[in-house]
Legacy VTK file of the C-alpha trace (Angstrom):
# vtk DataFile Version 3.0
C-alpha trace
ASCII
DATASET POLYDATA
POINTS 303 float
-43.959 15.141 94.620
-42.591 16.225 91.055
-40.446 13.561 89.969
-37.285 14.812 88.613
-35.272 12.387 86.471
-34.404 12.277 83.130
-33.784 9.788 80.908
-30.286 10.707 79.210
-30.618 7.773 76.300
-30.433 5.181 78.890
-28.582 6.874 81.358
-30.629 8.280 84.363
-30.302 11.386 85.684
-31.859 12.091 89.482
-32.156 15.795 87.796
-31.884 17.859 84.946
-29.550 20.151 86.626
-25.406 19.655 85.646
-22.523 22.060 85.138
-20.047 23.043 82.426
-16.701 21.990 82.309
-13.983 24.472 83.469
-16.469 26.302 85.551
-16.683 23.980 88.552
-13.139 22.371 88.760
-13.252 18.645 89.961
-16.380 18.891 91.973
-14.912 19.015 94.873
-14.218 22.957 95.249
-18.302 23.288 95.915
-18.862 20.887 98.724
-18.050 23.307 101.594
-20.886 25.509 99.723
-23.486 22.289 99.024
-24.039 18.597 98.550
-22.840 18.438 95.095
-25.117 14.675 95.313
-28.404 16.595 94.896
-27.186 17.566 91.165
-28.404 15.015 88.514
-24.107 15.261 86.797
-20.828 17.346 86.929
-18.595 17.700 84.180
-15.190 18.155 84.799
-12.533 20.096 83.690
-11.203 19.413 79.760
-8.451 16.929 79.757
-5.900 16.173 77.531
-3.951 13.110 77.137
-0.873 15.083 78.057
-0.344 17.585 80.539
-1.126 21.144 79.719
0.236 24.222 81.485
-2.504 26.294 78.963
-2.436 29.901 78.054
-0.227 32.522 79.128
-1.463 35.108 81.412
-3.861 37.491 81.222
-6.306 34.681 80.108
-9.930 35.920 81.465
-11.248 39.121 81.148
-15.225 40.264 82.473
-17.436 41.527 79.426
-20.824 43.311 79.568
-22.976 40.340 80.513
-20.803 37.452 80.150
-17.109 36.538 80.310
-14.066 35.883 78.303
-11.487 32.857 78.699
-8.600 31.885 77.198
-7.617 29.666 79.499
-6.030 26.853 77.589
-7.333 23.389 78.690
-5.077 23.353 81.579
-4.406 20.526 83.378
-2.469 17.596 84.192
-3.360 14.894 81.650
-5.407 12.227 81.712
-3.413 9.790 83.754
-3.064 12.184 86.404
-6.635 12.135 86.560
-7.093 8.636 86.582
-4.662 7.894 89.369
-4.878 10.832 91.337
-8.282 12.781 90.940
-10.724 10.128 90.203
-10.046 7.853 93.364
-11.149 11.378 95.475
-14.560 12.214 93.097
-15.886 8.713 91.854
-17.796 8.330 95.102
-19.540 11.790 95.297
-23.026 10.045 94.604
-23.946 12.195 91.252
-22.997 10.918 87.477
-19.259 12.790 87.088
-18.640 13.170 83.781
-15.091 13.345 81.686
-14.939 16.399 79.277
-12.318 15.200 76.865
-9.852 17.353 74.251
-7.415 16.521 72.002
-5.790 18.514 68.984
-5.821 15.562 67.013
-7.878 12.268 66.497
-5.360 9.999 68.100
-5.072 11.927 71.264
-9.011 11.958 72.017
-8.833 8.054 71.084
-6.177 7.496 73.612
-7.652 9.737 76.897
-11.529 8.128 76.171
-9.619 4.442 76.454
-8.358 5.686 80.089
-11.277 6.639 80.939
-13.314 4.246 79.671
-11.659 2.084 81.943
-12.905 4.167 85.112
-15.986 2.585 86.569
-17.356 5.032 88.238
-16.990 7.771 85.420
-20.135 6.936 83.016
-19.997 9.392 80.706
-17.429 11.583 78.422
-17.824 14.780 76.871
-15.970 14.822 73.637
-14.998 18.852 73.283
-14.896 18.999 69.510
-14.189 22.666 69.560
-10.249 21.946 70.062
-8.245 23.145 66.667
-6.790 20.313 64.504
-3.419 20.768 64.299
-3.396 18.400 61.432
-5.864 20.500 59.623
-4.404 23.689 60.505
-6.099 24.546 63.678
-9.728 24.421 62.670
-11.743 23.080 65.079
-13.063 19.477 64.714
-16.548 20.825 65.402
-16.538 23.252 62.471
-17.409 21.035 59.651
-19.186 17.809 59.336
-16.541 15.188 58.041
-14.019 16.299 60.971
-16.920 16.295 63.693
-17.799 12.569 62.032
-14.327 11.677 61.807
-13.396 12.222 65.534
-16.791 11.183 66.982
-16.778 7.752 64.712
-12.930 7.130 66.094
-13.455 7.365 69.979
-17.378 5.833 69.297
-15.046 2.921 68.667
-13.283 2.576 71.629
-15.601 4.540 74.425
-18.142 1.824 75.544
-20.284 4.304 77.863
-22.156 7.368 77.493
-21.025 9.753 74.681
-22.137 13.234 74.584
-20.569 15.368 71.909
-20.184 19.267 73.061
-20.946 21.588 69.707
-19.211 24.334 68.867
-21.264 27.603 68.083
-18.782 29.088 65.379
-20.501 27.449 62.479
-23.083 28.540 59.846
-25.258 25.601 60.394
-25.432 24.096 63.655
-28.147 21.844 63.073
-26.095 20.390 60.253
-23.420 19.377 62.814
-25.760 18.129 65.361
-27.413 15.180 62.848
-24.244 14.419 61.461
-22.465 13.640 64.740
-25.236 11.979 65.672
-25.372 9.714 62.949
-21.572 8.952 64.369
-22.508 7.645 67.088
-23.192 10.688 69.802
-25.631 8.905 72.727
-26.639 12.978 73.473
-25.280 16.517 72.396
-24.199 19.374 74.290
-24.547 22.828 73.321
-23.012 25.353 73.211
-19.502 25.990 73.708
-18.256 29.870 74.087
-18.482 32.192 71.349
-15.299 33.772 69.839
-15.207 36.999 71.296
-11.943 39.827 72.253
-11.903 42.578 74.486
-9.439 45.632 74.214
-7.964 48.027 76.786
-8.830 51.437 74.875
-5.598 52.865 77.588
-3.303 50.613 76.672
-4.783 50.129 73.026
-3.772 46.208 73.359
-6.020 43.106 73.950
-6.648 42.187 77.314
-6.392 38.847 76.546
-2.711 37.183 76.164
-4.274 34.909 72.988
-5.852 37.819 71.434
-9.759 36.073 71.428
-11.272 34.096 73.698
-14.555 32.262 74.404
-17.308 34.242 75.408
-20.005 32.709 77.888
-22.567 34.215 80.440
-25.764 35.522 79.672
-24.975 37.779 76.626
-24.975 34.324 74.871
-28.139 32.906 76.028
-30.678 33.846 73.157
-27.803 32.640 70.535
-27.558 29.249 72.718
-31.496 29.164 73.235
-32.063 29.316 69.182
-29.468 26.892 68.394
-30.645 24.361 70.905
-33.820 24.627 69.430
-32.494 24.012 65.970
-30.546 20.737 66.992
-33.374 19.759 68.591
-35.732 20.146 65.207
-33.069 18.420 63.798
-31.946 15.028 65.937
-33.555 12.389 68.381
-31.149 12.014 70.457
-31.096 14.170 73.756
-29.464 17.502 73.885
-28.120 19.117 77.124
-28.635 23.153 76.811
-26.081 25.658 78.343
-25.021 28.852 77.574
-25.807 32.051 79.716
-28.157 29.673 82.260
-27.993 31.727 85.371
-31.173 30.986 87.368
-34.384 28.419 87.417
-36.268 30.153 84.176
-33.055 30.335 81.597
-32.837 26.423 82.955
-37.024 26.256 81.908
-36.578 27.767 78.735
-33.848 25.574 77.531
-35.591 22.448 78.055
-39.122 24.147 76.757
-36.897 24.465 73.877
-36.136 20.683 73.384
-33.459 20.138 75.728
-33.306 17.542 78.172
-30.960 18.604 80.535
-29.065 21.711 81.275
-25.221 22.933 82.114
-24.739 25.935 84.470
-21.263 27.609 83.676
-20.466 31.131 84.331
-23.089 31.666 86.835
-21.173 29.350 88.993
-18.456 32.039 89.439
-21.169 34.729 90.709
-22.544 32.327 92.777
-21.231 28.837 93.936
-24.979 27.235 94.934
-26.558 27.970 91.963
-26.802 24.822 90.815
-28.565 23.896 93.866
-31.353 26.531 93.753
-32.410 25.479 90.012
-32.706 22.033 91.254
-35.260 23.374 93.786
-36.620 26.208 91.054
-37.937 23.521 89.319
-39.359 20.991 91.356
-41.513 24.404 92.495
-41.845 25.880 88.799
-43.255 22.037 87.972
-45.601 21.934 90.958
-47.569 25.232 90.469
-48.195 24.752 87.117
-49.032 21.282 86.889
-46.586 18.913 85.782
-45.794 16.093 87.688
-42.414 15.220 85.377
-39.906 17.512 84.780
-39.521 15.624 81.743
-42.759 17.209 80.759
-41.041 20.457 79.887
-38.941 19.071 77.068
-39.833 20.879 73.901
-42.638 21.994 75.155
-42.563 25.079 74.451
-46.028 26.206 72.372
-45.926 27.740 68.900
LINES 1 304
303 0 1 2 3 4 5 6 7 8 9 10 11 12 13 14 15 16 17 18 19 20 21 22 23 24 25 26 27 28 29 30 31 32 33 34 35 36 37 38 39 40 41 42 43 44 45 46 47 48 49 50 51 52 53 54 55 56 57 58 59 60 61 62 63 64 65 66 67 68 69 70 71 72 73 74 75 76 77 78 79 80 81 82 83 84 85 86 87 88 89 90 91 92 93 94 95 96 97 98 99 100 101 102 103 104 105 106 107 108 109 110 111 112 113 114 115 116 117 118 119 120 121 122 123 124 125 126 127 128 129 130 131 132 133 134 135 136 137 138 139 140 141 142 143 144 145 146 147 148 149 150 151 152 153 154 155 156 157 158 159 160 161 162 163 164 165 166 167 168 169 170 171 172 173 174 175 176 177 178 179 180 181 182 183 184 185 186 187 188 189 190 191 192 193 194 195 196 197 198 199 200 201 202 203 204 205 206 207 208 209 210 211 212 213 214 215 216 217 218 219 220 221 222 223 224 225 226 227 228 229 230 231 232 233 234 235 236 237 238 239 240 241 242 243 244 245 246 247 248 249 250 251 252 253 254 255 256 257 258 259 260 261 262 263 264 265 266 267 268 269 270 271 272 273 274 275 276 277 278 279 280 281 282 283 284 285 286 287 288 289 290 291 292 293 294 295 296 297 298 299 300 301 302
């Protein structure tokens, strides 16, 4: 038997196996497909300390290998969630995670403190690719003093597990990674979409209402694979890989290249047990070559 848990800076993981926020809802959409249980976390969709009606329509658009969304952080605020959402998920028997937004310091402060308060939520996700408002829309994630700023603020008030989710739109992504951790991040995620756009060549307009979008799926996936690598030259804390994973050997590669964990996104869309099969993949890729931990593959990979 392989054994299949990972050690997530104190948190345990049955697997390495989790999905990306805003590509699996609330969990609860897949269980006529699976046992969402067998996954080692889910991440649910980005809230907001207010509720958000997001982005006017057309907001998603399909790309040559990949995706574009626009979609806005749409939902119903955090204390929706708390009272209405989280008494249906908190029993589904994997780690559920909070991905949390905010367009300015106070409001990620204010959602972690809800949530914080949920027992049976042991993680966040702090999504630090949101603009500032205060700083003119920038994202938080795009320099080092706002990533610091935001992480050291809800470090202060979030007494679980706190995973910081990178942006890719940066020149130095390794820069970003040690400097949030030095704020306090218990593990990094990476990476968020891409800014991409898409045109209608008919119409001679963008297909998307916003203009740009993120772009995710497997056109991303050697970007995401090399900057993964990077943080993980560059930090000790864990990193959890995602970007363009669609099957059991993307998942390999990300954690051969130094992450401990992975997030499936798009690929859920194509094809709602995904998640499942990598969690088999690898117990099978581990067994025929040898490794009796899956945690054996982390940054493995031989140069």
């Amino acid at each position: 038997m392989v054994d299949l848990k990972i050690d997530l800076n104190g948190l345990e993981l049955k697997n390495p196996v989790m999905t990306a926020s805003g590509t699996f809802g609330y969990g609860e959409e897949f269980m006529d497909f699976f046992d969402i249980s067998r996954l080692g976390g889910v991440m649910v969709k980005g809230t907001t300390l207010e509720h958000r009606e997001g982005n006017a329509y057309p907001r998603m658009a399909e790309t040559p290998q990949g995706m574009l969304n626009a979609v806005g952080l749409q939902n119903k605020g955090v204390h929706y969630f708390a009272e209405h959402i989280y008494p249906r998920i908190k029993d589904y028997g994997t780690h559920m995670f909070v991905n949390v937004s905010g367009s300015k310091i106070e409001d990620y402060i204010k959602t972690a403190e809800v949530v914080n308060d949920l027992e049976h939520i042991p993680g966040i996700e702090l999504n630090i690719s949101c603009p500032n408002v205060k700083e003119g829309g920038m994202a938080f994630g795009t320099s080092c003093p706002s990533a610091v700023a935001v992480v050291e603020a809800v470090r202060k008030v979030y007494k679980k597990h706190l995973m910081v989710k990178l942006s890719p739109n940066v020149t130095n992504i390794a820069e970003i990674g040690a400097a949030v951790e030095g704020a306090g991040a218990d593990s990094i995620s990476l990476i968020n979409t891409l800014l991409g756009m898409a045109i209608d060549a008919k119409t001679r307009k963008p297909i998307l209402s916003t203009i740009t979008g993120g772009l995710s799926g497997p056109a991303v996936k050697p970007i995401a694979l090399r900057m993964v690598w990077q943080v993980a030259q560059a930090v000790k804390v864990p990193i959890v890989g995602m970007g363009g994973i669609m099957n059991t050997t993307d998942a390999i590669e990300f954690m051969l290249a130094g992450a401990s964990a992975i997030q499936v996104g798009t690929a859920n869309f194509i094809d709602p047990c995904v998640t499942d099969k990598i969690v088999v993949g690898l117990e099978q890729y581990c067994q025929e070559n040898g490794f009796s931990k899956v945690s054996d593959l982390i940054g493995a990979m031989e140069v």
